[in-house]
Backbone as CSV, one residue per row, in Angstrom:
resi,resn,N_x,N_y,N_z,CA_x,CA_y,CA_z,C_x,C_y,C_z
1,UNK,-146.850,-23.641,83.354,-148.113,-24.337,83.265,-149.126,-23.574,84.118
2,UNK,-150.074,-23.504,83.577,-151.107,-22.638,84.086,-151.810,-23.358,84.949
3,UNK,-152.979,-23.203,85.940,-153.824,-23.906,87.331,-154.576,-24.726,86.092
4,UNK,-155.262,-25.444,87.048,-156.825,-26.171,85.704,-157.749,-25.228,85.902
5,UNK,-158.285,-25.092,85.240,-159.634,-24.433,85.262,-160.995,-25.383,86.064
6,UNK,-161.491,-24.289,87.227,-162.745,-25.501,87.244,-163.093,-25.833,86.377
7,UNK,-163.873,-27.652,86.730,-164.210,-28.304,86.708,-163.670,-29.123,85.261
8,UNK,-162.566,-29.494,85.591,-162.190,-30.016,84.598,-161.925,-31.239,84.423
9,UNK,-161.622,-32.154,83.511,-161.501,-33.524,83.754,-160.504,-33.675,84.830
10,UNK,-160.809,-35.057,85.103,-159.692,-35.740,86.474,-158.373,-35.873,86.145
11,UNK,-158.551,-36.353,84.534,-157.140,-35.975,83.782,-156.302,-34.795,83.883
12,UNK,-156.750,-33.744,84.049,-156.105,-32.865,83.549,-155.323,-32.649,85.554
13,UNK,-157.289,-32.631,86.357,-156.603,-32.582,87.958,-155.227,-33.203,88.237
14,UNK,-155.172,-34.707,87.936,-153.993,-35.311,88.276,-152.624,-35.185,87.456
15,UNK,-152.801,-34.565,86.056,-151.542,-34.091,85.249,-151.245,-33.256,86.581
16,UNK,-151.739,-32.135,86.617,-151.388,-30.574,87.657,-150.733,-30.957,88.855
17,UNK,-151.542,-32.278,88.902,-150.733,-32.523,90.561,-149.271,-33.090,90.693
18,UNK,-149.928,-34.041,90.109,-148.003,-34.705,89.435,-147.041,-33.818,88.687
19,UNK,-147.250,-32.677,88.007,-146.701,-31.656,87.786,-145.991,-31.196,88.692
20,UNK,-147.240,-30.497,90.063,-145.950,-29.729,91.227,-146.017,-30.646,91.966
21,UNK,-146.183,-31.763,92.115,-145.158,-32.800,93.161,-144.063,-32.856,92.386
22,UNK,-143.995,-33.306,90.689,-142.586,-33.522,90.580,-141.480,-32.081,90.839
23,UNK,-142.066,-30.827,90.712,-141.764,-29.586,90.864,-141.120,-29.569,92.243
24,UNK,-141.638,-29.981,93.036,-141.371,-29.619,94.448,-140.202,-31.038,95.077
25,UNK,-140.281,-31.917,94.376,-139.215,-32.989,94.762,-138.107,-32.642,94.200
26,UNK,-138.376,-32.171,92.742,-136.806,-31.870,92.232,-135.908,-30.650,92.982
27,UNK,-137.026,-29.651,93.318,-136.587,-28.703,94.421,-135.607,-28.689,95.504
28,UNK,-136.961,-30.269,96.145,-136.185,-30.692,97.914,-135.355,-31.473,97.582
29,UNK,-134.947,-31.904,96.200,-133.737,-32.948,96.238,-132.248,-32.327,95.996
30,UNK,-132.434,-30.906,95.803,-131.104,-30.306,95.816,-130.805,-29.563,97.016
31,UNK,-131.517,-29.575,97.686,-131.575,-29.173,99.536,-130.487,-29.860,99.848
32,UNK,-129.473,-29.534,100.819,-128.215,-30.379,101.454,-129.228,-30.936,102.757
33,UNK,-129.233,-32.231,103.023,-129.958,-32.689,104.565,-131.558,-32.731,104.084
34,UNK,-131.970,-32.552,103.169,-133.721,-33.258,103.069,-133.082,-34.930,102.356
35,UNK,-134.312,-35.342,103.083,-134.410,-37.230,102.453,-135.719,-37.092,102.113
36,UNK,-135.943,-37.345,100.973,-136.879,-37.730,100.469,-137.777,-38.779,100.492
37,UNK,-138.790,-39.107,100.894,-139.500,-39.819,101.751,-140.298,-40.207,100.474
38,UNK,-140.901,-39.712,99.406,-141.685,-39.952,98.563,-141.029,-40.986,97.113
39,UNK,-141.653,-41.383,96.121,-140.953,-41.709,95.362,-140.793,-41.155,94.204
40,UNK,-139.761,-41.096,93.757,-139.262,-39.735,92.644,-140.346,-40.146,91.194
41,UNK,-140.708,-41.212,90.857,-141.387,-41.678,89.653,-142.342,-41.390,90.010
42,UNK,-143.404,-40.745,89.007,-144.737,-40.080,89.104,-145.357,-41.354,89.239
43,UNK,-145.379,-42.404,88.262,-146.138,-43.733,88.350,-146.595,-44.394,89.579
44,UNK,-145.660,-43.729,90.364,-145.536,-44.756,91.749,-145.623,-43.141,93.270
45,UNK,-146.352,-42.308,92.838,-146.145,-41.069,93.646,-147.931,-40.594,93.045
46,UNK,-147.922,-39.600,94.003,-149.771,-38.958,94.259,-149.157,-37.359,93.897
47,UNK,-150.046,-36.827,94.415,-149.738,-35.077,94.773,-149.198,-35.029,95.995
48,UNK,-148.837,-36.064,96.433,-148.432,-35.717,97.966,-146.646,-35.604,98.290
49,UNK,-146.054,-35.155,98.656,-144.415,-35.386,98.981,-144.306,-35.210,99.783
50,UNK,-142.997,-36.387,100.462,-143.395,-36.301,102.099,-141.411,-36.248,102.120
51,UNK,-141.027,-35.600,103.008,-139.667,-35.224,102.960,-139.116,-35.087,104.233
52,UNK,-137.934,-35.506,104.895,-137.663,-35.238,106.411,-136.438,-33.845,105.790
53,UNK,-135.996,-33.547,107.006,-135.096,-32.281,107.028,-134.271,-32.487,108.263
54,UNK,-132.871,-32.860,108.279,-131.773,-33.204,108.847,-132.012,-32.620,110.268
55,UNK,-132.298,-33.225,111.853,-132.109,-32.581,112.637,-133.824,-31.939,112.979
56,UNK,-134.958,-32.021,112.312,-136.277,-31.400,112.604,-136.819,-32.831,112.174
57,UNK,-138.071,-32.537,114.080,-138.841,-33.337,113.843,-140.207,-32.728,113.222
58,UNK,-140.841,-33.894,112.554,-141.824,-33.581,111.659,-142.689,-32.144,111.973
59,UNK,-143.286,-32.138,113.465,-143.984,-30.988,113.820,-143.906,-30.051,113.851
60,UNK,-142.320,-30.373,114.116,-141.407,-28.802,114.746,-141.270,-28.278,113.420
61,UNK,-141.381,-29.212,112.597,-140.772,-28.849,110.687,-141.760,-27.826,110.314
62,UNK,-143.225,-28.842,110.607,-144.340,-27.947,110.095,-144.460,-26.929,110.760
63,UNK,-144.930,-26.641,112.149,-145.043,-25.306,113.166,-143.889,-24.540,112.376
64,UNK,-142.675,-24.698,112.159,-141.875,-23.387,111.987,-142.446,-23.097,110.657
65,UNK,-142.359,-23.575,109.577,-142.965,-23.503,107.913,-144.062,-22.860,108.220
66,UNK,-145.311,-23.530,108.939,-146.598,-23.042,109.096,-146.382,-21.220,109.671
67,UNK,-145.323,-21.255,110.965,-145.677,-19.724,111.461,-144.809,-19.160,110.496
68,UNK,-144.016,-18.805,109.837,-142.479,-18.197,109.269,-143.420,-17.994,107.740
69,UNK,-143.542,-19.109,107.193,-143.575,-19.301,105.735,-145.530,-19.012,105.290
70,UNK,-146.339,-19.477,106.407,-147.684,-19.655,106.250,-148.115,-21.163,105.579
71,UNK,-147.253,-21.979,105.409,-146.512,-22.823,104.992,-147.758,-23.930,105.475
72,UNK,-148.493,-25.218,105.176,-149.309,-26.200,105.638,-148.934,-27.364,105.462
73,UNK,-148.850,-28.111,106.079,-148.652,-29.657,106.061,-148.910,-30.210,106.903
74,UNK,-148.505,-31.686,107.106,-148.454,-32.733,108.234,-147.088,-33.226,108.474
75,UNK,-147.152,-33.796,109.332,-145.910,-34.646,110.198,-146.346,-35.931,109.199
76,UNK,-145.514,-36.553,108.903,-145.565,-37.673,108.712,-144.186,-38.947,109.119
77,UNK,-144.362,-39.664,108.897,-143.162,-41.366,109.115,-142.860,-40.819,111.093
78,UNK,-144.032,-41.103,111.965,-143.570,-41.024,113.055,-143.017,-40.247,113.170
79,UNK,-143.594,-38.672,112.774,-142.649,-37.527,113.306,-141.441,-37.027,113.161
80,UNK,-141.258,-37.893,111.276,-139.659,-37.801,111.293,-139.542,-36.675,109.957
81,UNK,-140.726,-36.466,109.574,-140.821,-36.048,107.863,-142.110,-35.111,108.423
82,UNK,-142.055,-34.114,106.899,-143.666,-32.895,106.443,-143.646,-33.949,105.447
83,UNK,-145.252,-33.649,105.100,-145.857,-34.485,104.134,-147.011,-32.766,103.769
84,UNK,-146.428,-32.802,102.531,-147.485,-31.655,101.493,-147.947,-32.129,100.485
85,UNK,-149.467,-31.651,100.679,-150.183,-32.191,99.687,-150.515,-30.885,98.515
86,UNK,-150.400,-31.431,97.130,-149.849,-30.530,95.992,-151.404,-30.645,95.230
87,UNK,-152.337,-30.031,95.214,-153.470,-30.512,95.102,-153.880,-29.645,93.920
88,UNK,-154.943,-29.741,93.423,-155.307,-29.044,91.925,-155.651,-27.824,91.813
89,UNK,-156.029,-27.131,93.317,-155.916,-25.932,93.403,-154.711,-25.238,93.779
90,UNK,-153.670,-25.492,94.200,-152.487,-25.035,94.298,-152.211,-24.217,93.023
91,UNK,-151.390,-23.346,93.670,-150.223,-22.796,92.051,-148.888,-23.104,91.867
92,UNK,-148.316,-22.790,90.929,-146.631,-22.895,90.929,-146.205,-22.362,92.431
93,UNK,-146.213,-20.986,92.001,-145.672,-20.154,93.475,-145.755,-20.536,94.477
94,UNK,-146.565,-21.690,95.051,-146.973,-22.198,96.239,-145.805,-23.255,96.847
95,UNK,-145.171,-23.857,95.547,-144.159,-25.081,95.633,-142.873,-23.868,95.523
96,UNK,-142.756,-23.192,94.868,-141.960,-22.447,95.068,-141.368,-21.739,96.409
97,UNK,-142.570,-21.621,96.978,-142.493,-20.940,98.640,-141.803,-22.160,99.714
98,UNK,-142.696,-23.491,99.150,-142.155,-24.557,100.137,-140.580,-24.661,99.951
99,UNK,-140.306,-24.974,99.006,-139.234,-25.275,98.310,-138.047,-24.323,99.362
100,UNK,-138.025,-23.566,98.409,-137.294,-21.920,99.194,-137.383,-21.806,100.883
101,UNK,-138.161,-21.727,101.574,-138.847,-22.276,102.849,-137.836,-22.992,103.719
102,UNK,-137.567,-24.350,102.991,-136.649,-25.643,103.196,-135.223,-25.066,102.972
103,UNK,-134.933,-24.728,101.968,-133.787,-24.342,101.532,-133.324,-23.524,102.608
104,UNK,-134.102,-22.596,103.394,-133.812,-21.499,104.091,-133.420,-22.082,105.838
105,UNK,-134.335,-22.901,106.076,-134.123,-23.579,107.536,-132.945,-24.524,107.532
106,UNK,-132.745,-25.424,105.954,-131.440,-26.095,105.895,-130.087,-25.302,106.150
107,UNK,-129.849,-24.233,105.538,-128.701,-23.323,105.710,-129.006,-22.430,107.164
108,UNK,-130.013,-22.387,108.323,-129.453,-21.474,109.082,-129.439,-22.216,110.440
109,UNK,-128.699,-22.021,111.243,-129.014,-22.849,112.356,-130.483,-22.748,113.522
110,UNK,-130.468,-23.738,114.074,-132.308,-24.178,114.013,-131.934,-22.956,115.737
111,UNK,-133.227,-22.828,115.617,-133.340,-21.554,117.085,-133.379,-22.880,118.435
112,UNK,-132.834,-22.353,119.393,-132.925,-23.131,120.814,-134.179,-23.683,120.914
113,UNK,-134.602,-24.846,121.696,-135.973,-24.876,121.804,-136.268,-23.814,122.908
114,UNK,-137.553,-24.101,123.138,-138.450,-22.994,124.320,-138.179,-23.632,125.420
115,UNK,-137.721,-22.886,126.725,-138.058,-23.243,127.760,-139.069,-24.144,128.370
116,UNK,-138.512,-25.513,129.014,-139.584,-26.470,129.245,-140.091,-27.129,127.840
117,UNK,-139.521,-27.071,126.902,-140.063,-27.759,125.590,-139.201,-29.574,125.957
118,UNK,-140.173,-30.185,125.496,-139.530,-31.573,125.515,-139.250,-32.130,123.782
């Protein structure tokens, strides 16, 4: 599926989005240790997916994604979950990166924290 083209109906914005949210859940749902925080039915789901990862708190989730991957999100559920928003300018490749990203921090063991880190 190709991006929308500016300025296009809202229809088409929110097909795209619900597109790679469902793209990116079916992704994080074959991850060993992600919980899925969002709800799998488009009806009842945005562009947004919000996902915890076994053992990382929300920040620490995003900071590593953000420096490693270039990766953007938020913390979300009290610091327990990333929450990515899948928005109409996004591309495939973008959910692809998250996706892969996750997959990659699930299989390796997480680095020590930093000295003096709480």
């Amino acid at each position: 599926m190709a991006a929308p083209a500016r300025r296009r109906p809202a229809v088409v914005v929110e097909a795209w989005a619900a597109a790679l949210a469902g793209q990116l859940k079916a992704a994080l749902e074959q991850v060993l240790g992600v919980t899925m925080l969002t709800p799998r039915d488009p009806e009842s789901s945005t562009g947004v997916v919000t996902a915890g990862l076994a053992g990382w708190a929300g920040r620490e989730l995003i900071d590593t994604l953000r420096r490693r991957w270039r990766v953007t999100g938020r913390s979300a559920y009290g610091d327990r979950a990333a929450r990515f928003s899948l928005a109409c300018f996004i591309a495939e490749a973008v959910v692809e990166t998250r996706s892969e990203a996750m997959r990659k921090l699930a299989r390796s063991p997480r680095p020590a924290p930093a000295p003096g880190a709480s």
